[in-house]
FITI-18027 format. One record per atom (N, C-alpha, C): residue number from 0; residue in three letters; atom name; x, z negated, y negated. Coordinates in Angstrom, 1 decimal. Example, Ala and Ser with C-alpha at 12.3 -4.5 7.8 and 13.67 -1.06 7.14 Angstrom:
FITI-18027
SITE  pos  code  site       x       z       y
SITE    0   ALA     N    13.2    -7.8     5.7
SITE    0   ALA    CA    12.3    -7.8     4.5
SITE    0   ALA     C    13.2    -7.8     3.3
SITE    1   SER     N    12.8    -7.1     2.2
SITE    1   SER    CA    13.7    -7.1     1.1
SITE    1   SER     C    12.9    -7.9     0.0
end
This chain:
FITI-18027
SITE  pos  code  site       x       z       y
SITE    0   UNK     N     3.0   -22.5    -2.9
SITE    0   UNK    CA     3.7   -21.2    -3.2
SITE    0   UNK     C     4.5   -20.8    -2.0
SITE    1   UNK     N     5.2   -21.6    -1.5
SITE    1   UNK    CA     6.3   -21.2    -0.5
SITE    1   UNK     C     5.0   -21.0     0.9
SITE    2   UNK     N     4.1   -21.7     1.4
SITE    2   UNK    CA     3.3   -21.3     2.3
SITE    2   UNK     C     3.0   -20.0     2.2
SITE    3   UNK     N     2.5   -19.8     1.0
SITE    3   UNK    CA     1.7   -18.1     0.3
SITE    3   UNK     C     2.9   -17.0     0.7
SITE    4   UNK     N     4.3   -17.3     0.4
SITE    4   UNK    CA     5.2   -16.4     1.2
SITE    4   UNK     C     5.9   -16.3     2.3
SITE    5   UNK     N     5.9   -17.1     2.6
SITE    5   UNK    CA     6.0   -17.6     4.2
SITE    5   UNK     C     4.6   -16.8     5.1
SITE    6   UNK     N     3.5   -17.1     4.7
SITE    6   UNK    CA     2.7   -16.4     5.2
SITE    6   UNK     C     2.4   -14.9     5.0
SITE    7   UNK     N     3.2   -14.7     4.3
SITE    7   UNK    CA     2.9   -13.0     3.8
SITE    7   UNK     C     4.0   -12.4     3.9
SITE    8   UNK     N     4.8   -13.2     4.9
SITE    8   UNK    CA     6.9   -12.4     5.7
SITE    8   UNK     C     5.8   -12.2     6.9
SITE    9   UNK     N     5.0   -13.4     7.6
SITE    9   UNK    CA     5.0   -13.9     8.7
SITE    9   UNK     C     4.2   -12.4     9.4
SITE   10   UNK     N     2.9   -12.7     7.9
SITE   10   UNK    CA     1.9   -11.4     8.7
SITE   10   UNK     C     2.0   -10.1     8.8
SITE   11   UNK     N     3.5    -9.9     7.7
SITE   11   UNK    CA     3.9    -8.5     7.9
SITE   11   UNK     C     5.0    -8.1     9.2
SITE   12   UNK     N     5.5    -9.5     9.4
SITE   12   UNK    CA     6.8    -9.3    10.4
SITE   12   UNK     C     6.1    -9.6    12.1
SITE   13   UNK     N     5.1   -10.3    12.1
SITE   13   UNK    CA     4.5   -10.9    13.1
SITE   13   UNK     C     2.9   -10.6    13.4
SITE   14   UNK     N     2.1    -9.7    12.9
SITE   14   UNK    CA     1.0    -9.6    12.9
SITE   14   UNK     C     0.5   -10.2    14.1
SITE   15   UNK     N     0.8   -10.0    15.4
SITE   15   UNK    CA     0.3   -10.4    16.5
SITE   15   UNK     C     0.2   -11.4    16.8
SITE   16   UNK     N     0.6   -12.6    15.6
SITE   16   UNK    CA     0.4   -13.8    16.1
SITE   16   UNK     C    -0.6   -14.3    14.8
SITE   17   UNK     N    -0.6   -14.1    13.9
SITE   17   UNK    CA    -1.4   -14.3    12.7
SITE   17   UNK     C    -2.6   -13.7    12.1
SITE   18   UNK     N    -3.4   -12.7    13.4
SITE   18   UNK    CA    -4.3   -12.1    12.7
SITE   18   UNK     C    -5.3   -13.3    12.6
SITE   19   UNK     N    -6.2   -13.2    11.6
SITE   19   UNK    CA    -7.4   -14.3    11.5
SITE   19   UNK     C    -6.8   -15.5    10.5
SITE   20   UNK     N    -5.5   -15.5     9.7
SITE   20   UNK    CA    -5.0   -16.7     9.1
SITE   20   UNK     C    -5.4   -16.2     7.8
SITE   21   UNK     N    -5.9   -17.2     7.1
SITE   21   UNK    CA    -6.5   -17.3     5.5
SITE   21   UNK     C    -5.0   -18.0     4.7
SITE   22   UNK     N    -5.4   -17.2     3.8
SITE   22   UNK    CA    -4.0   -16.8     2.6
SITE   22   UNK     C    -4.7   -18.4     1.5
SITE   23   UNK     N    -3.8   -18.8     1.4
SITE   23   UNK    CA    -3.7   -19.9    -0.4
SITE   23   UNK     C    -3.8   -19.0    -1.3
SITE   24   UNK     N    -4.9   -18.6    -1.3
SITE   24   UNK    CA    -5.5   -17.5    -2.6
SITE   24   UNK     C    -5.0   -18.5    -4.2
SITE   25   UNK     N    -5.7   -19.2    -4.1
SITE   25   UNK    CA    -5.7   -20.5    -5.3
SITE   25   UNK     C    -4.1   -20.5    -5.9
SITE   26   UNK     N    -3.3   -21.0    -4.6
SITE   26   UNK    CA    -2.1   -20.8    -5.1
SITE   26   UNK     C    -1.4   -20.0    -5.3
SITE   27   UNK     N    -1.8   -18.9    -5.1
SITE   27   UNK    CA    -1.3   -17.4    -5.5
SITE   27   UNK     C    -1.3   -17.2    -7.0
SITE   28   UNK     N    -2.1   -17.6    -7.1
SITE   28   UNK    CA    -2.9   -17.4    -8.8
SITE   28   UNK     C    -1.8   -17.7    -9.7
SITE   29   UNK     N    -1.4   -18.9    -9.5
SITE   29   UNK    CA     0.1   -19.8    -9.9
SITE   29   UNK     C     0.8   -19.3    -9.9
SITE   30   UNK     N     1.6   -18.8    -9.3
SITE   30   UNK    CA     2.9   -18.1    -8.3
SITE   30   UNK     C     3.6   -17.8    -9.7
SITE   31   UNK     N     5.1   -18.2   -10.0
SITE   31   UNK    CA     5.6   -17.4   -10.7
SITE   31   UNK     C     6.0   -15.7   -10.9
SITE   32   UNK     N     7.1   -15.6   -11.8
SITE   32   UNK    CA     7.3   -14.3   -11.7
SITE   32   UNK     C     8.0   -13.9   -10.6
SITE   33   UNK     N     9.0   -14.8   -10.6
SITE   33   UNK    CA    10.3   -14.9    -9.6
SITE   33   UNK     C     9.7   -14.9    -8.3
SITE   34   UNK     N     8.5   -15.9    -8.1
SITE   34   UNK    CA     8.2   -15.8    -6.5
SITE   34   UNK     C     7.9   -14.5    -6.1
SITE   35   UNK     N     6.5   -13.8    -7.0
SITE   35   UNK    CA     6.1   -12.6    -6.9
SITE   35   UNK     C     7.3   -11.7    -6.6
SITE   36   UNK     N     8.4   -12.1    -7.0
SITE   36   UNK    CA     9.5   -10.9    -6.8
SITE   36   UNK     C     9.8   -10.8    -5.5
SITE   37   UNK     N     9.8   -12.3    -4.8
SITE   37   UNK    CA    10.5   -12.4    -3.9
SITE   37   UNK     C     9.7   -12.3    -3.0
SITE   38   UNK     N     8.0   -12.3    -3.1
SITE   38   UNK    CA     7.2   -12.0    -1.9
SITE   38   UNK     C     8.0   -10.4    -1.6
SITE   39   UNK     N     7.6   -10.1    -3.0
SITE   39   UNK    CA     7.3    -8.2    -2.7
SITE   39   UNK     C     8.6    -7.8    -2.3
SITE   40   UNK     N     9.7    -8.1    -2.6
SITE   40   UNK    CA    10.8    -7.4    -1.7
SITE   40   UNK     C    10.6    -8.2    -0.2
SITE   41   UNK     N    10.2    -9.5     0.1
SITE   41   UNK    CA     9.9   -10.1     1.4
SITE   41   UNK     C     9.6    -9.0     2.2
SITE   42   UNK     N     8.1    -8.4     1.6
SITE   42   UNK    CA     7.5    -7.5     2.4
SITE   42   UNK     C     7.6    -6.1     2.5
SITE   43   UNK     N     8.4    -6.0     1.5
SITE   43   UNK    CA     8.7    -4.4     1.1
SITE   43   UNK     C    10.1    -4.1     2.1
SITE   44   UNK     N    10.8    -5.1     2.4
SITE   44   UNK    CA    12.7    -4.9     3.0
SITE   44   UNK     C    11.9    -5.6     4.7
SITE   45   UNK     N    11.1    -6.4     4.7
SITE   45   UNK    CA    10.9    -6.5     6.3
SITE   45   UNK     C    11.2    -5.2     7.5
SITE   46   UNK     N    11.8    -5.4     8.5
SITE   46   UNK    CA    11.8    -4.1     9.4
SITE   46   UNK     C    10.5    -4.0     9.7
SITE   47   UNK     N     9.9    -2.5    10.3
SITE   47   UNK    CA     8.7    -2.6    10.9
SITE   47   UNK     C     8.9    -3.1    12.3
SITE   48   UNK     N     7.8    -3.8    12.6
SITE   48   UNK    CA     7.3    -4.5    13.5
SITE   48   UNK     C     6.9    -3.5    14.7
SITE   49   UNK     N     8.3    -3.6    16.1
SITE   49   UNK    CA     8.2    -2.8    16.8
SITE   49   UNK     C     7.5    -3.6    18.0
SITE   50   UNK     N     6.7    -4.6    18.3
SITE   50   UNK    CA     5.9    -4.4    19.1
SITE   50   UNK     C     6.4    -5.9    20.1
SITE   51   UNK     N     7.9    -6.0    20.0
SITE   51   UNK    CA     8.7    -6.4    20.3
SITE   51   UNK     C     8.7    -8.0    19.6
SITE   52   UNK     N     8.1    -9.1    20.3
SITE   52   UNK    CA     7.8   -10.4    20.1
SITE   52   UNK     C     9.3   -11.5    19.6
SITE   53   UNK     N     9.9   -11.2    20.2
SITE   53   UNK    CA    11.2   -11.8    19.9
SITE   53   UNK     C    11.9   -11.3    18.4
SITE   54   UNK     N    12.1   -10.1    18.9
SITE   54   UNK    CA    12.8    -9.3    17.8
SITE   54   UNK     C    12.2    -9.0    16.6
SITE   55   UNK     N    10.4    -8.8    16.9
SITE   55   UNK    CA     9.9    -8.9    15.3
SITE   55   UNK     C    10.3   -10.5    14.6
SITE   56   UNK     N    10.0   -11.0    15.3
SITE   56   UNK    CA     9.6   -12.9    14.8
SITE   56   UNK     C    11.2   -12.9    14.1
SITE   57   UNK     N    12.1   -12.8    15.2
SITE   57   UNK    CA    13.7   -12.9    14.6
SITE   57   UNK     C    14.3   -12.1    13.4
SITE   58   UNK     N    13.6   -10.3    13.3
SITE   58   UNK    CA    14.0    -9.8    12.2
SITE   58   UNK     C    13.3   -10.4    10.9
SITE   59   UNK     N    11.9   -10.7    11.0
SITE   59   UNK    CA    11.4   -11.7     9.9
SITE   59   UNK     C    11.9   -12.5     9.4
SITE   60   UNK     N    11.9   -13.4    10.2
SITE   60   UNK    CA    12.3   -14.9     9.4
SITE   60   UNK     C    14.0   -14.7     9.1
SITE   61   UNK     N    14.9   -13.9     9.9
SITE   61   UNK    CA    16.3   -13.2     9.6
SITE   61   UNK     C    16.1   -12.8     7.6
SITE   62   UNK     N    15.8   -11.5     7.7
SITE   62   UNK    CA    14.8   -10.9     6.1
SITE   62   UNK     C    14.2   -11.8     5.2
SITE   63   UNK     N    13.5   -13.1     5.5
SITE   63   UNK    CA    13.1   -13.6     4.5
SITE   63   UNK     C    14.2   -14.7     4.2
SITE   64   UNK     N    14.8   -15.4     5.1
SITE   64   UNK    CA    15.7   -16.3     4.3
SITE   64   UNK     C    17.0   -15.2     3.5
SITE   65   UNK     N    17.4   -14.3     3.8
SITE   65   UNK    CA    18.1   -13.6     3.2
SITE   65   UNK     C    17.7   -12.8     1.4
SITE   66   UNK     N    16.1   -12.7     1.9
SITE   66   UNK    CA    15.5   -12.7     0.4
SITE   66   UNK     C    15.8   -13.5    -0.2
SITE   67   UNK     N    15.3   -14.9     0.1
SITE   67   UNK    CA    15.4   -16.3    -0.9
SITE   67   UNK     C    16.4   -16.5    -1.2
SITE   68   UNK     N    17.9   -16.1    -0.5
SITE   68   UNK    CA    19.5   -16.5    -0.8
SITE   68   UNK     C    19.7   -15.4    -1.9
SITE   69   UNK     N    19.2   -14.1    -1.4
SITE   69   UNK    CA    19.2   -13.0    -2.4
SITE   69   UNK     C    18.9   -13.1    -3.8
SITE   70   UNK     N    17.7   -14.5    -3.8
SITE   70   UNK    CA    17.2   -14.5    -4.9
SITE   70   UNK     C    17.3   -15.7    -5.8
SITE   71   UNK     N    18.3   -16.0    -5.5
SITE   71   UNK    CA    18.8   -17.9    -5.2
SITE   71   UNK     C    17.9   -19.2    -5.7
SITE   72   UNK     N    16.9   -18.5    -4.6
SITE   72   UNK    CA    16.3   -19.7    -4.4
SITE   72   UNK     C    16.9   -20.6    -3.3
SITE   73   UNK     N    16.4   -21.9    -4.0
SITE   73   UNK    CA    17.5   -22.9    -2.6
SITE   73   UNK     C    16.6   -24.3    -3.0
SITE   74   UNK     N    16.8   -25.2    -1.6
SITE   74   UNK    CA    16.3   -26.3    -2.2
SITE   74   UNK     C    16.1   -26.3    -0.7
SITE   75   UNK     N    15.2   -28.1    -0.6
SITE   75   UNK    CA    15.1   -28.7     0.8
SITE   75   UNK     C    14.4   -27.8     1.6
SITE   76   UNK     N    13.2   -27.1     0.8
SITE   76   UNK    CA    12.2   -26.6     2.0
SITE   76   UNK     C    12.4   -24.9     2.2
SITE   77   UNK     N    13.4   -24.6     1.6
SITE   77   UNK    CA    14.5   -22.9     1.3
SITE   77   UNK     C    15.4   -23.5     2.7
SITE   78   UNK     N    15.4   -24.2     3.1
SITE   78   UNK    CA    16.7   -24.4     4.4
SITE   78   UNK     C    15.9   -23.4     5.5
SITE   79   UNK     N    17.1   -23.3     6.4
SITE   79   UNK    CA    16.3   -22.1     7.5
SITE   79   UNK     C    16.0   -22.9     8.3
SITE   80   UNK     N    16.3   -23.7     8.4
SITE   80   UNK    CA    15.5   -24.8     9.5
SITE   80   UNK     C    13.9   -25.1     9.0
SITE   81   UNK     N    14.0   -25.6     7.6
SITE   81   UNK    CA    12.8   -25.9     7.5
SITE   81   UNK     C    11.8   -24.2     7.3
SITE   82   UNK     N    12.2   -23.3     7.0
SITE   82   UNK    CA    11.7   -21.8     7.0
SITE   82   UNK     C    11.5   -21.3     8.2
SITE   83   UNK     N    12.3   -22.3     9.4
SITE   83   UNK    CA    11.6   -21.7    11.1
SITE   83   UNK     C    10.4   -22.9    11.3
SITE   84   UNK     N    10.3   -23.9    11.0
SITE   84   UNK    CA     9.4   -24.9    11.1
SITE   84   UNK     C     8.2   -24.7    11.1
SITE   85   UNK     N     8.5   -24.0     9.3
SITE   85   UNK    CA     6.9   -23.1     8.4
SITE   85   UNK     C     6.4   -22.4     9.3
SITE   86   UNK     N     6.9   -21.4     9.5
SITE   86   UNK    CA     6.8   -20.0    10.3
SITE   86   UNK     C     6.8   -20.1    11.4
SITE   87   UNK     N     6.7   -21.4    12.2
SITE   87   UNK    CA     6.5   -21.7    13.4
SITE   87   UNK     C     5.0   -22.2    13.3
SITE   88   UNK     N     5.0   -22.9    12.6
SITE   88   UNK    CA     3.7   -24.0    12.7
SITE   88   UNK     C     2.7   -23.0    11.5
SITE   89   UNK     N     2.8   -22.2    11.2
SITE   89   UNK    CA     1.7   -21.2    10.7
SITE   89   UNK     C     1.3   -20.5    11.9
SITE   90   UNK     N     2.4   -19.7    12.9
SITE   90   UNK    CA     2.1   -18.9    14.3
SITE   90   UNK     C     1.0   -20.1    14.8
SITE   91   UNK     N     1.5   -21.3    15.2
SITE   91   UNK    CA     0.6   -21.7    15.8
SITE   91   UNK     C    -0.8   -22.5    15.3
SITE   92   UNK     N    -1.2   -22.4    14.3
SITE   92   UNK    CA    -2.0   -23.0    13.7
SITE   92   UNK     C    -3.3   -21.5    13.9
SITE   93   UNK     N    -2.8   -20.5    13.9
SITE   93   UNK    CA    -3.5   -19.6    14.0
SITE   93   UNK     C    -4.4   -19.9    14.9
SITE   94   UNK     N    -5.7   -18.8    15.0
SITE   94   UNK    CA    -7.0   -19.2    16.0
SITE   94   UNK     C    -6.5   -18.6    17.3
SITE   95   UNK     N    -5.4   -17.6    17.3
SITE   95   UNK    CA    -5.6   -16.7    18.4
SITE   95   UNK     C    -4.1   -17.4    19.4
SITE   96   UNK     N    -3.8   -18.5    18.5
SITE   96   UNK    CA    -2.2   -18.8    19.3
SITE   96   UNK     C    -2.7   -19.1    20.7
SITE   97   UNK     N    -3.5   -20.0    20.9
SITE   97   UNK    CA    -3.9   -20.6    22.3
SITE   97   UNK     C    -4.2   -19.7    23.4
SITE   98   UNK     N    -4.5   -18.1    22.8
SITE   98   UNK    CA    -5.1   -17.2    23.8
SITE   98   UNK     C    -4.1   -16.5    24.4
SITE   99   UNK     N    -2.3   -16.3    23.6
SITE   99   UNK    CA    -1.4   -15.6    23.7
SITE   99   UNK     C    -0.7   -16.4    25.4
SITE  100   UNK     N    -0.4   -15.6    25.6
SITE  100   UNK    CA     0.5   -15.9    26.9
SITE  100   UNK     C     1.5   -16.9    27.1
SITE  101   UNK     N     1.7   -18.0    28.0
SITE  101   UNK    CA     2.9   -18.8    27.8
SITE  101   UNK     C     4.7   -18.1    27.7
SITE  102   UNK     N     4.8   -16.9    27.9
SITE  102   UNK    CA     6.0   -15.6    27.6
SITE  102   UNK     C     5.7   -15.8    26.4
SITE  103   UNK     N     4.4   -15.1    26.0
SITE  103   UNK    CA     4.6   -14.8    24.5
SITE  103   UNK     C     4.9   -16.1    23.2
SITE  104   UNK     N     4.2   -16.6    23.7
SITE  104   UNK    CA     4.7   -18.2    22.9
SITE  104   UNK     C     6.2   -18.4    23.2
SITE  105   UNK     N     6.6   -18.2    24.2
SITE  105   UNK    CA     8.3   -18.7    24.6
SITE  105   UNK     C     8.7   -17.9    23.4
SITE  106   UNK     N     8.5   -16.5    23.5
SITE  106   UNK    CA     9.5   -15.5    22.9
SITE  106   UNK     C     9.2   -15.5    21.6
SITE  107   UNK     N     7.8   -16.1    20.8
SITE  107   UNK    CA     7.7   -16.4    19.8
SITE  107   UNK     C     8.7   -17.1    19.5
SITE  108   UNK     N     9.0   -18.5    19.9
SITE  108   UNK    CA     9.7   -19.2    19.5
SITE  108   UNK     C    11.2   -19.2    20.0
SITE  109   UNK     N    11.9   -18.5    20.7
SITE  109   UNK    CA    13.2   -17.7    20.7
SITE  109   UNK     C    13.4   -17.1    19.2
SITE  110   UNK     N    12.3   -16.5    18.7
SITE  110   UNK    CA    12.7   -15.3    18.0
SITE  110   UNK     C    12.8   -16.5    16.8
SITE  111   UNK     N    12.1   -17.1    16.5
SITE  111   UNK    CA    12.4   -18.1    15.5
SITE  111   UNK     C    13.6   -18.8    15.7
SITE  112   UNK     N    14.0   -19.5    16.4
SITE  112   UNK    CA    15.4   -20.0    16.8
SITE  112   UNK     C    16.7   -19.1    16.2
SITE  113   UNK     N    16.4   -17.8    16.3
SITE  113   UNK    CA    17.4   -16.5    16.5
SITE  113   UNK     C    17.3   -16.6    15.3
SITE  114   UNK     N    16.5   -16.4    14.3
SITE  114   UNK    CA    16.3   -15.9    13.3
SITE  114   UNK     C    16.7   -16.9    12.3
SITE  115   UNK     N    16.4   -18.2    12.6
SITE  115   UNK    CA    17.2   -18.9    11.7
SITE  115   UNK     C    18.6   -19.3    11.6
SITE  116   UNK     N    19.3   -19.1    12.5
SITE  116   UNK    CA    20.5   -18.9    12.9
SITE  116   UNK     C    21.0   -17.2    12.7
SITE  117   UNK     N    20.2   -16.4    11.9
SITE  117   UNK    CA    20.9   -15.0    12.2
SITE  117   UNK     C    21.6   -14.3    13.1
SITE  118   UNK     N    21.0   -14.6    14.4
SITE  118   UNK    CA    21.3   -14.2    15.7
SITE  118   UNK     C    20.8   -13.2    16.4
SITE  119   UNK     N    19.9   -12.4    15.7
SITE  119   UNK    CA    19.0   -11.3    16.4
SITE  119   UNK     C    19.5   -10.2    16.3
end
């Protein structure tokens, strides 16, 4: 469940790193009510995605732990550390990570750093 939203902050906040990534359909199915709330405001309150590698990745993952606090969800894998981890290691798990530029990976992972720390 937390992958399924984590990955559906990631590809609204970050498209350019996650096109080509397959969704936990299966575990969707599951998802409570509460999660479903907290995707859809996830993706509904995300900023749009200006283009901008750092600042999209930082306003994302910024917006989604602020959802889950919003929604008090909490627990080991709700920490922002572990929520930059996910959302790091989803970017790069993708097919297209390897083709992105060594900048764009840097700034990838700035914007993650920033963003777990509410710094952007």
């Amino acid at each position: 469940m937390k992958r399924t939203l984590i990955a559906a902050v990631a590809a609204a906040a970050v498209p350019f790193f996650l096109v080509g990534c397959s969704s936990d359909t299966e575990e969707k199915t599951s998802d409570s009510a509460a999660a479903s709330t907290v995707e859809e405001l996830a993706i509904g309150e995300s900023p749009q995605p200006t283009g901008d590698i750092y600042h999209d990745t930082c306003n994302g993952i910024r917006e989604y732990i602020k959802t889950l606090k919003d929604a008090g969800i909490t627990g080991e894998g709700s920490t922002p550390e572990a929520i930059g981890t996910e959302f790091a290691n989803l970017a790069k798990a993708a097919p297209d990570w390897a083709t992105k530029s060594e900048q764009d990976q840097k700034d990838f992972q700035r914007g993650v750093d920033a963003g777990i720390k509410g710094e952007c």
